[in-house]
RODO-2510 file (C-alpha; in nm, 4 decimals, decimal comma):
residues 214
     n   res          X          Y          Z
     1     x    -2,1133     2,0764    -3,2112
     2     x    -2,2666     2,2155    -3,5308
     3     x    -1,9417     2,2348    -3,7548
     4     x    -1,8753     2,1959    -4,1765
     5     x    -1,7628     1,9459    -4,2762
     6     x    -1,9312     1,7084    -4,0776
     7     x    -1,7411     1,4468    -3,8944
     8     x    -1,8107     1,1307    -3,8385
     9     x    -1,6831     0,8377    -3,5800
    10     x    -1,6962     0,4768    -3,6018
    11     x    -1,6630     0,2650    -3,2535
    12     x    -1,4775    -0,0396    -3,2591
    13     x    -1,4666    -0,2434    -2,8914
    14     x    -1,2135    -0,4493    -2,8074
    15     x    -1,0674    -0,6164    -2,4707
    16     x    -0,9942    -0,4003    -2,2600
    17     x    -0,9918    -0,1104    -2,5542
    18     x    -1,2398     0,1425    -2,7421
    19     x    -1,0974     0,2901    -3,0626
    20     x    -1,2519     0,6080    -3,1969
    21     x    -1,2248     0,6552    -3,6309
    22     x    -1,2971     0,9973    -3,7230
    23     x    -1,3835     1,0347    -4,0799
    24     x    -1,5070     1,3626    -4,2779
    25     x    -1,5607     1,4689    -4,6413
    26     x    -1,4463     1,8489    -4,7663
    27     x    -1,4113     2,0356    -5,0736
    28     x    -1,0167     2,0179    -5,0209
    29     x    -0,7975     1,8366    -4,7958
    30     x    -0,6590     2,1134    -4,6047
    31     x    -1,0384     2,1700    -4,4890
    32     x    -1,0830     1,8257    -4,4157
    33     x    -0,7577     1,7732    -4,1993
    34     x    -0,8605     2,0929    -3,9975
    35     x    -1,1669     1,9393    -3,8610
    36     x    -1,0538     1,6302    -3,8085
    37     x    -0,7804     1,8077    -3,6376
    38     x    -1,0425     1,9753    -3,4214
    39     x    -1,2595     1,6483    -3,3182
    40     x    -0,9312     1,5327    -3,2328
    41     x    -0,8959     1,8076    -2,9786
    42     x    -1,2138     1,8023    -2,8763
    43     x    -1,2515     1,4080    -2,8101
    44     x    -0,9007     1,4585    -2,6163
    45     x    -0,9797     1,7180    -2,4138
    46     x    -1,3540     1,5296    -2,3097
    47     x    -1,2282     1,2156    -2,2696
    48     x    -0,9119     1,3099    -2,1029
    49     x    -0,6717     1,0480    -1,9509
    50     x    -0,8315     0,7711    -2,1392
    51     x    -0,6762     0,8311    -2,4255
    52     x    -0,3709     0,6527    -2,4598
    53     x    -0,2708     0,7536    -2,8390
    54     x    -0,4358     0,9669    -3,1353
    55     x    -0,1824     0,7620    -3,3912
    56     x    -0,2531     0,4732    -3,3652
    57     x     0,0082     0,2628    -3,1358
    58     x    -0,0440    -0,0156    -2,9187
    59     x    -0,0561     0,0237    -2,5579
    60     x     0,2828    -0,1549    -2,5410
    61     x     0,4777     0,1400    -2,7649
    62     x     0,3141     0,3910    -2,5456
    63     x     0,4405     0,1959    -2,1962
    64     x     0,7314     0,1221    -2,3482
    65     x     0,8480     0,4959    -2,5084
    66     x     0,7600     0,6473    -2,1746
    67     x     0,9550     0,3686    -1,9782
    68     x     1,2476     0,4820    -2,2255
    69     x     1,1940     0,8752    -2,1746
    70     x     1,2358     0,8490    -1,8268
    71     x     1,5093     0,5920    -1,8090
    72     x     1,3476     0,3415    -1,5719
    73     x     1,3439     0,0155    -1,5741
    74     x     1,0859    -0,2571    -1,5330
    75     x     1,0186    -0,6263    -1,3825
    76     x     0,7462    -0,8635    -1,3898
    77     x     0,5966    -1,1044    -1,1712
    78     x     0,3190    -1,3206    -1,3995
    79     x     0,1011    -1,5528    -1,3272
    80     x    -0,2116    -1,5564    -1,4532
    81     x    -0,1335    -1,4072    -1,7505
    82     x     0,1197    -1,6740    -1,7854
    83     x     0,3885    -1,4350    -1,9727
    84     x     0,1750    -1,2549    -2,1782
    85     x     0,2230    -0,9256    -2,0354
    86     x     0,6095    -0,9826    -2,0756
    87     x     0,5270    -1,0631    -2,4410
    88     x     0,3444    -0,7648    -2,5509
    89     x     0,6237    -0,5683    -2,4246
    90     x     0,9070    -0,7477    -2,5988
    91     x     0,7320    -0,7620    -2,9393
    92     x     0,8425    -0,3878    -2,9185
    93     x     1,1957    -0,3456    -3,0811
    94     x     1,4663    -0,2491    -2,8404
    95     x     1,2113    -0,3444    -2,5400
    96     x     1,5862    -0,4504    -2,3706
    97     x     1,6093    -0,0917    -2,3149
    98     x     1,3625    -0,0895    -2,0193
    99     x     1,2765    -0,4788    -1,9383
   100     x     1,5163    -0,6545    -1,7038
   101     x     1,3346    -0,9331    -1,5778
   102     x     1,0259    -1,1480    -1,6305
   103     x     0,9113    -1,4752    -1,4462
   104     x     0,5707    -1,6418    -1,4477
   105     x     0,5801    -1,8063    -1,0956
   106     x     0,2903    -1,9840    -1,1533
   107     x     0,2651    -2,2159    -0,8459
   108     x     0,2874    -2,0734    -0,4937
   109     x     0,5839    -2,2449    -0,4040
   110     x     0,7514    -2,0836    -0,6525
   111     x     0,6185    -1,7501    -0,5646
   112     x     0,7664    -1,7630    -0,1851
   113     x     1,1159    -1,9235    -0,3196
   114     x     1,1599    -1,6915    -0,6390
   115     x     1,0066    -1,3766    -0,5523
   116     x     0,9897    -1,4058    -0,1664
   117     x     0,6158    -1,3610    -0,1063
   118     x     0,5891    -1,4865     0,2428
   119     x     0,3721    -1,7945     0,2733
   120     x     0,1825    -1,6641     0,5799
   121     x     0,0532    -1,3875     0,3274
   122     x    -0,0524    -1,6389     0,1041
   123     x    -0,2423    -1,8858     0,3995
   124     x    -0,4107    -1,5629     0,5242
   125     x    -0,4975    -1,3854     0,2034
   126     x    -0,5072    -1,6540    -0,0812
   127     x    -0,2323    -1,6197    -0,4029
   128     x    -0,5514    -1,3983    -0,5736
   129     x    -0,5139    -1,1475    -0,3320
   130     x    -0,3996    -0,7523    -0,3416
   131     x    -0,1182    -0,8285    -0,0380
   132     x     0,0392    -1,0821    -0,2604
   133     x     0,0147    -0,9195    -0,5844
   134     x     0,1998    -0,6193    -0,4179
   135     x     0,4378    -0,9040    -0,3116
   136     x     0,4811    -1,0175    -0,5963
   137     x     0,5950    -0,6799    -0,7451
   138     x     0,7768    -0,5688    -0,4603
   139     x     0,9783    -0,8869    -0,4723
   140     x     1,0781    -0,9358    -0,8536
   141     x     1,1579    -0,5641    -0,8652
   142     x     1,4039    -0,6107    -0,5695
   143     x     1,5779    -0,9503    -0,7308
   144     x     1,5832    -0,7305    -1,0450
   145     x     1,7481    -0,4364    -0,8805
   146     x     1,4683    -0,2700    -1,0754
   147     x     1,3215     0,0972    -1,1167
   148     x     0,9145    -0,0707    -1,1191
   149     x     0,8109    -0,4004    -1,0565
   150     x     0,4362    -0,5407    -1,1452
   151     x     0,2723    -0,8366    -1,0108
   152     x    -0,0541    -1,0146    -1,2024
   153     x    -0,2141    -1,2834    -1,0060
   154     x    -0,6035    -1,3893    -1,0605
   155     x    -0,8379    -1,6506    -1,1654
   156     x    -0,8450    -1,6557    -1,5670
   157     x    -1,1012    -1,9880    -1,5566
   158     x    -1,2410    -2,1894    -1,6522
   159     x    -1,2529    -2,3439    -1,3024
   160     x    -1,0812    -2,2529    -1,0147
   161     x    -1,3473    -1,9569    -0,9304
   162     x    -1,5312    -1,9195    -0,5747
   163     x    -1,8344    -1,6760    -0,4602
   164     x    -1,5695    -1,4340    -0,3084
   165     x    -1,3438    -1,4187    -0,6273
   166     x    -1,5443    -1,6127    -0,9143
   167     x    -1,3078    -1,6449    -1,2599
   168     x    -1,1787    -1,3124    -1,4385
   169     x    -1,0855    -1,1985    -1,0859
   170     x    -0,7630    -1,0866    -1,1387
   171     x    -0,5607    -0,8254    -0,9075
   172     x    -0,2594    -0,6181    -1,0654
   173     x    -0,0020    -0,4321    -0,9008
   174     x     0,3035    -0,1763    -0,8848
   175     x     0,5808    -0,1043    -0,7093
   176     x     0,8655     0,1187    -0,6819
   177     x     0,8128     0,4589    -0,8393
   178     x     0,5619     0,7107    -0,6358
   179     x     0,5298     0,4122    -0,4012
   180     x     0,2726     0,1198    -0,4714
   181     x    -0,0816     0,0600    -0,6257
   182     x    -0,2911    -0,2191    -0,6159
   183     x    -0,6152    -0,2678    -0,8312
   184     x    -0,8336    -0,5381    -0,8437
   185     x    -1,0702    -0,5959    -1,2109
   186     x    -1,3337    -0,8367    -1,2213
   187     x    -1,3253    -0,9661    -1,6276
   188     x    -1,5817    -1,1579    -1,8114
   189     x    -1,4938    -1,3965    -2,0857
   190     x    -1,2841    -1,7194    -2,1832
   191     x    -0,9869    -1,7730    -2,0553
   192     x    -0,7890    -1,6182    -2,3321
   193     x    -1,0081    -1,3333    -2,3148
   194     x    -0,9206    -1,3076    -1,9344
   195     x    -0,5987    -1,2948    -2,0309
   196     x    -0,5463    -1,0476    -2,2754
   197     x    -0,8074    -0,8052    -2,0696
   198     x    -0,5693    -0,8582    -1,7605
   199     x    -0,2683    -0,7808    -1,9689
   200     x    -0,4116    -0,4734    -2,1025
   201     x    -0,5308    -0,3613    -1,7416
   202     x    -0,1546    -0,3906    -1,6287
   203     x    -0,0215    -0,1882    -1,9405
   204     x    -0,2577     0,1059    -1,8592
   205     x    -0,2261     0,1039    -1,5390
   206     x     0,1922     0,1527    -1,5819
   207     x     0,0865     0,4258    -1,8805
   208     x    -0,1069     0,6179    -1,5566
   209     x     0,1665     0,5910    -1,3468
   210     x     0,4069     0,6727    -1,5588
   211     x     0,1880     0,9732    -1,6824
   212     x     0,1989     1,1041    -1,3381
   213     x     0,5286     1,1418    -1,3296
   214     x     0,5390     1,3315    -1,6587
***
């Protein structure tokens, strides 16, 4: 829209992120912070749900505040990721608040003795599968006595891939709050790349959640 001062946005991609930097020039400030005030609104209102924050935070503030608002608490079952989901959320202060339990159960013996997937799920379905992923979930929540639980299993390469679920498959799920949700994201990139994208998928997906309970 035609508007004066003129505003202008700069795109910066990221994993599993697009951040939007509004910028304007105005014969005073108050001038200037009203239209950026009123892209703001504008951008919000277009792009909806997508956006996650117009401050600035990471993704694993906004999980994390909303986890706190509503007084819920949280498990996770890792393993592709290896842990890295649990570690975005505890490099936010007083994370203790909302995080009871994290395991990376890496192997699938481990994921039938720690989190009680059964291993006729895993024989029929494979450990990158939706069933087990909502396993997983469903299982650390319950040892955790927890409010959510979210399971991350998938391939994050370099090997390892096949023509049904090549690398970067990766399947995330949740448990316990308005039921359970599986989704399953198909990620290009190295391995940490994988990673961090998978991470980021199982943050937003939580914000959504979360959101709909708002």
């Amino acid at each position: 829209k035609d508007r004066n001062p003129v505003v202008r946005a700069t795109i910066l991609g990221s994993p599993g992120q697009v951040e939007l930097h509004l910028s304007t020039r105005a014969s005073n400030l108050r001038k200037a912070e009203d239209s950026l005030d009123l892209a703001v609104e504008e951008l919000v209102g277009a792009l909806g749900r997508d956006v996650y924050t117009t401050e600035g935070l990471p993704l694993e503030l906004v999980v994390g505040n909303s986890l706190r608002s509503h007084g819920w608490r949280i498990a996770l079952a890792e393993s592709c990721t290896g842990g890295l989901l649990a570690s975005r959320l505890t490099d936010v202060p007083g994370s203790s608040a909302y995080l009871d339990l994290a395991v990376v159960t890496y192997s699938n013996l481990e994921k039938i003795n720690l989190l009680g997937v059964p291993a006729s799920l895993i024989e029929r379905h494979g450990a990158v599968s939706e069933p087990v992923a909502l396993a997983m979930a469903s299982g650390v929540a319950t040892r955790a006595k927890a409010d959510i639980g979210v399971g991350v299993t998938g391939i994050a390469g370099p090997t390892g891939g096949t023509k049904a679920k090549p690398v970067g498959t990766v399947f995330v799920a949740v448990t316990g709050v308005g039921g359970e949700r599986a989704k399953v994201f198909a990620f290009r990139g190295e391995r940490d790349m994988v990673k961090r994208q998978a991470s980021q998928a199982a943050l937003d997906m939580l914000r959504r959640i979360l959101d709909d309970h708002e």
